[in-house]
C-alpha positions as CSV (number, residue, x, y, z in Angstrom):
1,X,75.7,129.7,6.7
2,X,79.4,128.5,6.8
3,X,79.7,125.4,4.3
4,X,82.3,123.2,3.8
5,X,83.1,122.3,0.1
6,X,84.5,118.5,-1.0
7,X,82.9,116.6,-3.5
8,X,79.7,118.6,-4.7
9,X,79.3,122.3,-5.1
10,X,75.8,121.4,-5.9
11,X,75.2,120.1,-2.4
12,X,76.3,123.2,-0.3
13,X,77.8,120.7,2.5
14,X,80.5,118.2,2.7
15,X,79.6,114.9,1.1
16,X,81.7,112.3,2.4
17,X,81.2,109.1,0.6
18,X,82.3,106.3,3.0
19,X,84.7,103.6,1.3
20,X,84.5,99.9,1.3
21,X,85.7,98.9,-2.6
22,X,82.6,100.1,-3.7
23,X,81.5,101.4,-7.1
24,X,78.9,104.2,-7.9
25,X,77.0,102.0,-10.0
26,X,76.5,99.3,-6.8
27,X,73.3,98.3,-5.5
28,X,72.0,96.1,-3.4
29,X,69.7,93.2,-3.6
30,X,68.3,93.5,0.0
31,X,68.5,97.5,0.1
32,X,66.6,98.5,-3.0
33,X,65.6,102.1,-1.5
34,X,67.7,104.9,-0.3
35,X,67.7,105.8,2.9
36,X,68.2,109.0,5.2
37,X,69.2,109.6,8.8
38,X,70.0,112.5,11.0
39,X,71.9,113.2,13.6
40,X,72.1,116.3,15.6
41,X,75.7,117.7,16.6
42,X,75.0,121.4,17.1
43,X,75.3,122.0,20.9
44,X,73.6,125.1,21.2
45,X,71.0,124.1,19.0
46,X,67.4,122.7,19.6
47,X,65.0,120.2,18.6
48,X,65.8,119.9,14.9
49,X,63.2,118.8,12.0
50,X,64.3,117.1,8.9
51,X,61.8,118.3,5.9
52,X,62.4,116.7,2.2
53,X,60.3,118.3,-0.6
54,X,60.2,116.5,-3.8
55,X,60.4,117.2,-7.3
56,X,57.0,117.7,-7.0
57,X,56.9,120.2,-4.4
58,X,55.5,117.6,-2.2
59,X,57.1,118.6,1.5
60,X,57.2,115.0,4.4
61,X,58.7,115.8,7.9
62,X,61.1,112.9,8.1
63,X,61.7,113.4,12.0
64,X,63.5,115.4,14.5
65,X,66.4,115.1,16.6
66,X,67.4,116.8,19.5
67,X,71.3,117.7,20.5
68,X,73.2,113.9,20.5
69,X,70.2,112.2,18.8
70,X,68.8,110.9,15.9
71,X,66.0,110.3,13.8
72,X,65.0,106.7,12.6
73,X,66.3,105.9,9.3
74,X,64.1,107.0,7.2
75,X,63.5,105.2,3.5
76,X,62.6,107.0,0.0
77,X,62.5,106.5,-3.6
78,X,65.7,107.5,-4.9
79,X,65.6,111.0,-6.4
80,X,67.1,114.4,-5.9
81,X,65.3,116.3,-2.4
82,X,65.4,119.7,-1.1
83,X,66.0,119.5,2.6
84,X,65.5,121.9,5.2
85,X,66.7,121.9,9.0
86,X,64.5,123.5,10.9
87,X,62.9,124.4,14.7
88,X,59.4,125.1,16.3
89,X,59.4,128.4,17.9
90,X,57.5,129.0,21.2
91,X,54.9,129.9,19.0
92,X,55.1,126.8,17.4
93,X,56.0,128.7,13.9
94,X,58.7,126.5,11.7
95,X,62.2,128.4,11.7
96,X,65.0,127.4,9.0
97,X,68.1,126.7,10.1
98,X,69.5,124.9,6.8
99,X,68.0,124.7,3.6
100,X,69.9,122.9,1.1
101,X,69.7,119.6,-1.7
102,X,70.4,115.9,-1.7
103,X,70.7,113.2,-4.1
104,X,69.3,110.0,-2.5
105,X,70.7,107.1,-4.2
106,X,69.8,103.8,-4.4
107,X,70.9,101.4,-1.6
108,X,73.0,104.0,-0.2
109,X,72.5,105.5,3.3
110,X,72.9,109.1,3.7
111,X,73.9,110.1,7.0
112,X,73.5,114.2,7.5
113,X,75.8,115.0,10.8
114,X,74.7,118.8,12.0
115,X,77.4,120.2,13.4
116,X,78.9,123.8,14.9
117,X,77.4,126.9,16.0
118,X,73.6,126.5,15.8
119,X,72.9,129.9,14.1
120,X,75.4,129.2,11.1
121,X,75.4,125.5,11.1
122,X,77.6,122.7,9.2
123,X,75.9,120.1,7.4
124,X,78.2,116.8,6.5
125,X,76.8,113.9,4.7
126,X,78.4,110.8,5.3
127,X,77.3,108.4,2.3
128,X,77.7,105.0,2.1
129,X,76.5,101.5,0.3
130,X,74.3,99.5,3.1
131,X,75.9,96.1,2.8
132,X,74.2,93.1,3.0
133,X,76.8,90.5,3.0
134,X,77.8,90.9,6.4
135,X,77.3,87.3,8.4
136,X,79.3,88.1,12.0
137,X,81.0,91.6,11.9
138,X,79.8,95.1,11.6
139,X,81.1,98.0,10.2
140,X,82.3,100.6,11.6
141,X,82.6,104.7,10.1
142,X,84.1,107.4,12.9
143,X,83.4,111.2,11.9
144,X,84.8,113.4,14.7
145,X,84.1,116.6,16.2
146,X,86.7,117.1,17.8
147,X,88.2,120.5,17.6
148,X,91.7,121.7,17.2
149,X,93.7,118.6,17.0
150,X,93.9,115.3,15.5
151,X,92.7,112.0,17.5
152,X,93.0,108.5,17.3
153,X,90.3,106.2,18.1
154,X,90.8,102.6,18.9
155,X,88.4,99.7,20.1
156,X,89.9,96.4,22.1
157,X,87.7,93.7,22.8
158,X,85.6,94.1,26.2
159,X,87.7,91.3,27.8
160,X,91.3,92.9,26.8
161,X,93.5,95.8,27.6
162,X,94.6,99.1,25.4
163,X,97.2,97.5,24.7
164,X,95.4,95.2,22.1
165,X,93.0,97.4,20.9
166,X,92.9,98.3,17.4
167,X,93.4,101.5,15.6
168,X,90.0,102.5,14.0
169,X,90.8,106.1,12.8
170,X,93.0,109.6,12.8
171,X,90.8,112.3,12.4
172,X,90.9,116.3,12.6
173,X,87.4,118.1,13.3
174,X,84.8,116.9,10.6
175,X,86.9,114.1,8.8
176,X,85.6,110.9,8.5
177,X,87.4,107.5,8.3
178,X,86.8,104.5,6.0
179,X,85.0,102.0,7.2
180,X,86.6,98.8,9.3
181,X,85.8,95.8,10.0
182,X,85.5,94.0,13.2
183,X,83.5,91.2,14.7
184,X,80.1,91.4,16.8
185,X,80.4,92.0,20.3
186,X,81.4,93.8,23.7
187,X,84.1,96.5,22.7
188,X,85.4,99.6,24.8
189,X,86.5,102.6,23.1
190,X,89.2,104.9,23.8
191,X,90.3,108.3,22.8
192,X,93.8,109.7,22.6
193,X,95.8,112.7,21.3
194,X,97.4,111.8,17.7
195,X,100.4,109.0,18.0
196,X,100.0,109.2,21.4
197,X,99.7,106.6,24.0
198,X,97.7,108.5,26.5
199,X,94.1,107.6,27.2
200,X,91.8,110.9,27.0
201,X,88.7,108.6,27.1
202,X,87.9,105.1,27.9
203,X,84.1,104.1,27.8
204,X,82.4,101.5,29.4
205,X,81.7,98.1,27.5
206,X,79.6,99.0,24.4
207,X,78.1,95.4,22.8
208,X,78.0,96.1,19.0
209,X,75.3,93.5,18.5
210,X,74.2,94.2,15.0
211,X,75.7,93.4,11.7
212,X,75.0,96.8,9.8
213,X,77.1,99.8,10.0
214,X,78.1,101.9,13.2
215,X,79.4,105.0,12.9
216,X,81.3,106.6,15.8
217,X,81.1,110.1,16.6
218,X,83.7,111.5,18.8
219,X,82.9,115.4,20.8
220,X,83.1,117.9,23.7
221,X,80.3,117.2,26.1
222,X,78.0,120.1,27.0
223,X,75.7,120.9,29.6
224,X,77.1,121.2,33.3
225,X,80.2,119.3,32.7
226,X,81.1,120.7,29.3
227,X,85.1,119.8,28.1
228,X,84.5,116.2,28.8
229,X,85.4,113.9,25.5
230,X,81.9,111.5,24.9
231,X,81.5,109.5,22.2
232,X,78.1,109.2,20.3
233,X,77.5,105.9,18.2
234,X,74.9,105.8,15.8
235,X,73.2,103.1,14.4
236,X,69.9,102.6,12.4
237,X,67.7,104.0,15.2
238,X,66.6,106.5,17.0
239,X,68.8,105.5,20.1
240,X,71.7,106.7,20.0
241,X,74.7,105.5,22.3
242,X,75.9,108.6,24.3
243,X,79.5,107.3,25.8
244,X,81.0,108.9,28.7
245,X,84.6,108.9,30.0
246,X,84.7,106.3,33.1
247,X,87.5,108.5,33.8
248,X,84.9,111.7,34.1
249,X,84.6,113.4,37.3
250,X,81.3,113.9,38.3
251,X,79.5,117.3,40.3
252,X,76.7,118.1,42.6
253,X,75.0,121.2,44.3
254,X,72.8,121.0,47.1
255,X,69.6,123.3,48.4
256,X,68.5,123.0,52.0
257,X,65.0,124.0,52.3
258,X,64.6,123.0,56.2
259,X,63.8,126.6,57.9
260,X,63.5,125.2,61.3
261,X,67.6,124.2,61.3
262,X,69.4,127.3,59.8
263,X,73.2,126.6,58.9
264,X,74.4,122.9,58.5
265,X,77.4,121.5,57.8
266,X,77.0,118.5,55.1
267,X,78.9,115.7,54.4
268,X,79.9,113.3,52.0
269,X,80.9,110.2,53.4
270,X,83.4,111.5,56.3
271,X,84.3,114.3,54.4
272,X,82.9,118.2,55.2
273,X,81.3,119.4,51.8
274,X,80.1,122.6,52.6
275,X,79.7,124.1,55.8
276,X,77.3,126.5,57.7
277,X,74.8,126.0,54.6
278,X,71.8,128.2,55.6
279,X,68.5,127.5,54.6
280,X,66.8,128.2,51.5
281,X,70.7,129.0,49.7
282,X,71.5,126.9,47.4
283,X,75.3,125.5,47.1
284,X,78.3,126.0,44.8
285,X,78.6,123.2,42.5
286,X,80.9,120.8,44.0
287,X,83.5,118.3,41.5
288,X,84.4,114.6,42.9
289,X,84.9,111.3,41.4
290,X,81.9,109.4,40.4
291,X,81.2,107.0,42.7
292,X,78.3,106.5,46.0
293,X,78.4,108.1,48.6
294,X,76.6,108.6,51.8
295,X,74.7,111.9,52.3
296,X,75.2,113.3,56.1
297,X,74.0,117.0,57.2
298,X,74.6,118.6,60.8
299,X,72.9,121.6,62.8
300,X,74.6,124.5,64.5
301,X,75.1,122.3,67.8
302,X,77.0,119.3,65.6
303,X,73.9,116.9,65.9
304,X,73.5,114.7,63.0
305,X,69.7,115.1,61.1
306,X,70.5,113.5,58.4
307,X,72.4,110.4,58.4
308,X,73.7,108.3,55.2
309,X,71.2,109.1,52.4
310,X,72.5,107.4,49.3
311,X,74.0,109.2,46.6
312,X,75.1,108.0,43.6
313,X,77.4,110.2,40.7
314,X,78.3,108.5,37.5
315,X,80.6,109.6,35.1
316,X,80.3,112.7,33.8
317,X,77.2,112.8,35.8
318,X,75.3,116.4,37.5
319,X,73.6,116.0,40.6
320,X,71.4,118.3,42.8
321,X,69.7,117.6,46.3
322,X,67.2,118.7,48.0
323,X,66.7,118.4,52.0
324,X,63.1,118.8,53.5
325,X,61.2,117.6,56.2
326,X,58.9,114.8,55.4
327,X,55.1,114.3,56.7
328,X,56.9,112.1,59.8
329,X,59.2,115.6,60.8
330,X,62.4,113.6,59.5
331,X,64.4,114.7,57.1
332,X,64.7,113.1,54.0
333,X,66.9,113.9,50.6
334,X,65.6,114.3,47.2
335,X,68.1,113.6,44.4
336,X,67.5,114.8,41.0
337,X,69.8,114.4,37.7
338,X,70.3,117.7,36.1
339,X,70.2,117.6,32.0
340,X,73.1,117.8,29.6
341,X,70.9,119.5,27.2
342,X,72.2,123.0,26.3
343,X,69.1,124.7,27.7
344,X,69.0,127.7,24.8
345,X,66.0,127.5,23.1
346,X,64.1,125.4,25.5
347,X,64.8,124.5,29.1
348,X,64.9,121.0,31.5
349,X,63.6,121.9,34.4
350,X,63.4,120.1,37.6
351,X,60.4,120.2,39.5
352,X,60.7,119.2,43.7
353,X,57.8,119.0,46.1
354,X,59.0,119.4,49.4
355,X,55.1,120.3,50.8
356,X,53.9,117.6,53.3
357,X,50.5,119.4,54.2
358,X,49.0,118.0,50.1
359,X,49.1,114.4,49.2
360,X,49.9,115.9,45.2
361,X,49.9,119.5,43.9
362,X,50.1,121.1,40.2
363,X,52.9,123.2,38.4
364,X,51.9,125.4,35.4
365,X,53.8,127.8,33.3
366,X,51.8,130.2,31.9
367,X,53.1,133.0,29.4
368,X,51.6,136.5,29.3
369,X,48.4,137.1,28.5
370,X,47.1,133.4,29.4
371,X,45.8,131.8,32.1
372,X,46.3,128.2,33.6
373,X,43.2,127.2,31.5
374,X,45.3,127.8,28.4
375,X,49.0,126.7,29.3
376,X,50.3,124.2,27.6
377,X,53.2,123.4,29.8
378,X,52.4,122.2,33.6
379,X,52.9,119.1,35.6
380,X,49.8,117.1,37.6
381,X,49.9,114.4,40.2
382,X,53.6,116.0,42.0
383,X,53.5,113.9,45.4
384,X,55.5,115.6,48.3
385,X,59.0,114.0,48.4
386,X,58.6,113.4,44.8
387,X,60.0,115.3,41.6
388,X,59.3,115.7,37.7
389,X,61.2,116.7,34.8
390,X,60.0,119.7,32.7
391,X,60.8,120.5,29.4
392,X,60.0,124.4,28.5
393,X,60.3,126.6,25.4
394,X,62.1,130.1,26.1
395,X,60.1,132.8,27.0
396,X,58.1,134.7,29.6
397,X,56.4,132.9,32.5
398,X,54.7,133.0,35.2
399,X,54.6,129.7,37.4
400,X,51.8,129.1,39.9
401,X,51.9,126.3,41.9
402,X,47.9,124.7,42.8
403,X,46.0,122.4,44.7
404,X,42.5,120.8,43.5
405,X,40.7,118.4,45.8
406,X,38.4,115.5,45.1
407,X,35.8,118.2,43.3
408,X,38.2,120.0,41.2
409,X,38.0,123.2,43.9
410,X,41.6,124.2,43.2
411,X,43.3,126.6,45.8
412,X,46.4,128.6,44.5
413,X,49.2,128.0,47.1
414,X,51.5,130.3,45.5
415,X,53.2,132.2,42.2
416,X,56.7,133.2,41.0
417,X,57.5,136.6,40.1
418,X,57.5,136.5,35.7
419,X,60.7,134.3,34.7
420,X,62.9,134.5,32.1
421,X,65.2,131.7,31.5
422,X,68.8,132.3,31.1
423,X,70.1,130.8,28.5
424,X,72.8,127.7,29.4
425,X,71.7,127.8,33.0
426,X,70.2,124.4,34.8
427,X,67.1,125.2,37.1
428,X,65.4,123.9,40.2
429,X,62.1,124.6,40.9
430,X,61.3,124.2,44.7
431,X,57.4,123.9,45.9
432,X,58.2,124.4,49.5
433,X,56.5,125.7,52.6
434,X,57.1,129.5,54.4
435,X,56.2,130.5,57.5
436,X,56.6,134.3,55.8
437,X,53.5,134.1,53.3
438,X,50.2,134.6,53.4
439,X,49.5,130.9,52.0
440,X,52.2,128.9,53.7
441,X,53.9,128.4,50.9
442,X,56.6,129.3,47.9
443,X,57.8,128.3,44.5
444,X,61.8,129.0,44.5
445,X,63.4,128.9,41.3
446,X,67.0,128.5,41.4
447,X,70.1,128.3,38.6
């Protein structure tokens, strides 16, 4: 485990005890307990558990957080606490990540920010007095995790310009500022380099309605779009505000599942996307500015069989369609957003039902050595046109695709060869029909 060293060898992570003319001995008369929070900043990690054990050697799971989240703030007696970071495994056995000690004290949050390479993580602690004196302004802490360089990070009033914002902090990778003040409201945040006047990020209006504490947490975006600056702002919830850069471009890939066509061209807006797509290939992804657009596809011959389906990209934003042939024999366009997740240790997977013949099929995902009795990951109730998100531990599966009528007869329509996930790949899951099997039917998974 790599661990940074400040204030408190005892610790075994940075403790970074916010400021605010504070002394040790403070409490408060509202805030009488301590109280604990994490936040997960890890991108290759997982869902992460947050385990105190007492003096006592009582253990309490105090939540879990997966990558840009947060548990609820948590409140305990304050004491000294062993902590451990920790995941389920596919076999649902608790593995450690982190295992170190806390001292909790009274009226202070305690803020743990999990950070760096998920298999020797970073723990910092960002400590501060919870104040309850605040009548029309919040507070506001920025930790960044931004490599490399140093940043500044300003916030001007949602009605005003960069050029009135304030200066919140300069920060290098894991510093954290004190805290500032500012009034309740509508503020947008921007990024820049250091002393420089050159907008890296700019987020959309963020309304900083509570008078507590905020703390900012500038980072690289992962998943499809990773080098993106985002902005992650944490409060005393489990909702955590994931900023993107309206300056982000956004991407989409596309998967024509239409047999009957063969190579189309397809465009986006008047623009030529791709051309002579064949069916059942899936696309390159494609980069463009987030905006809508209309959704056009042409056969062989130049006639038009799809005309103006509405797509919409937003910053920062991963897109993929799917184009099939509905019950009516028109073609229609699924559009499904792909995950930011890091897809390691477990996977996001979209499901698309593209077979007109069922009014709603099943998806299971069985491992070896079980059947779909005993698999506890499947989707019911999948209407044709329609798609589901599936979240999926890594392993070994096999993914048969069903039908059950009125009586719970169920006829298998068909089966994937045994998958393994690739680790940081996004994947589709097409339930479509084919001429070329002995059911009528196929499960494509693509990446």
């Amino acid at each position: 485990m790599r661990i940074f060293l400040l204030l408190s060898l005892l610790l075994g992570t940075t403790t970074l005890t916010g400021c605010g003319g504070s002394s040790s001995d403070d409490t408060s008369a509202t805030y009488t307990s301590s109280y604990i929070q994490l936040y997960n900043g890890s991108a290759n990690s997982t869902s992460t558990r947050l385990i105190l054990t007492d003096s006592d050697d009582s253990s309490v799971l105090a939540g879990a957080a997966t990558y840009t989240d947060a548990t609820s703030l948590v409140t305990y007696t304050p004491a000294t606490y062993d902590i451990k970071l920790s995941r389920l495994n596919s076999d649902g056995d608790d593995i450690s990540a982190l295992e170190t000690s806390i001292t909790l004290r009274q009226s202070y949050k305690h803020l743990l920010l999990l950070t760096g390479d998920y298999n020797s993580p970073e723990l910092l602690t960002l400590e501060f007095l919870r104040d309850d004196s605040l009548t029309d302004t919040f507070k506001l802490y920025v930790v960044s995790l931004l490599p490399d360089d140093a940043y500044d990070v300003y916030l001007s009033k949602s009605d005003t310009t960069f050029d009135d914002a304030t200066l919140a902090a300069t920060l290098n990778y894991s510093q954290v500022s004190s805290a500032v003040e500012f009034d309740s409201g509508n503020y947008i945040i921007y990024v820049t380099a250091a002393g420089s006047r050159d907008i890296l990020f700019q987020s959309s209006k963020y309304n900083f309605e509570y008078l507590t504490e905020y703390v900012l947490v500038p980072r690289i975006a992962s998943g499809p779009l990773a080098g993106n600056i985002a902005v992650d702002v944490i409060n005393n919830t489990t909702t955590v505000g994931n900023l993107t850069d309206l300056t982000a471009q956004a991407q989409f890939r596309l998967y024509n599942s239409i047999d009957s066509i063969g190579n189309s061209d397809i465009y986006l807006n008047d623009s030529v996307a791709f051309t002579s797509l064949a069916a059942d290939s899936l696309s390159d992804y494609v980069e463009l500015a987030a905006k809508d657009y209309r959704l056009s596809a042409s056969d062989e011959q130049g006639l038009f069989y799809l005309n103006s389906a509405l797509m919409t990209l937003n910053q920062g934003q991963s897109k993929a369609v799917v184009l099939y042939q509905n019950a009516s024999a028109n073609t229609a366009a699924v559009v499904v957003e792909e995950s930011n997740a890091p897809q390691i240790y477990d996977f996001d997977i979209n499901v698309v039902n593209t077979i007109t013949s069922y009014s709603s099929l099943s998806v299971y995902f069985v491992p070896p050595n079980e059947t779909i009795d005993t698999a506890e990951y499947y989707i019911t109730s999948l209407n044709s046109g329609a798609q589901k998100e599936i979240n999926v531990p890594d392993g070994e599966y096999t993914v048969f695709l069903l039908y059950t009528d009125s009586n719970k007869n169920q006829t298998l329509l068909a089966e994937s060869e045994v998958q393994q996930f690739v680790a940081g790949s996004n994947y589709l899951l097409i339930a479509e029909p084919d001429n070329s099997s002995n059911s009528g039917y196929k499960l494509s998974v693509l990446r």
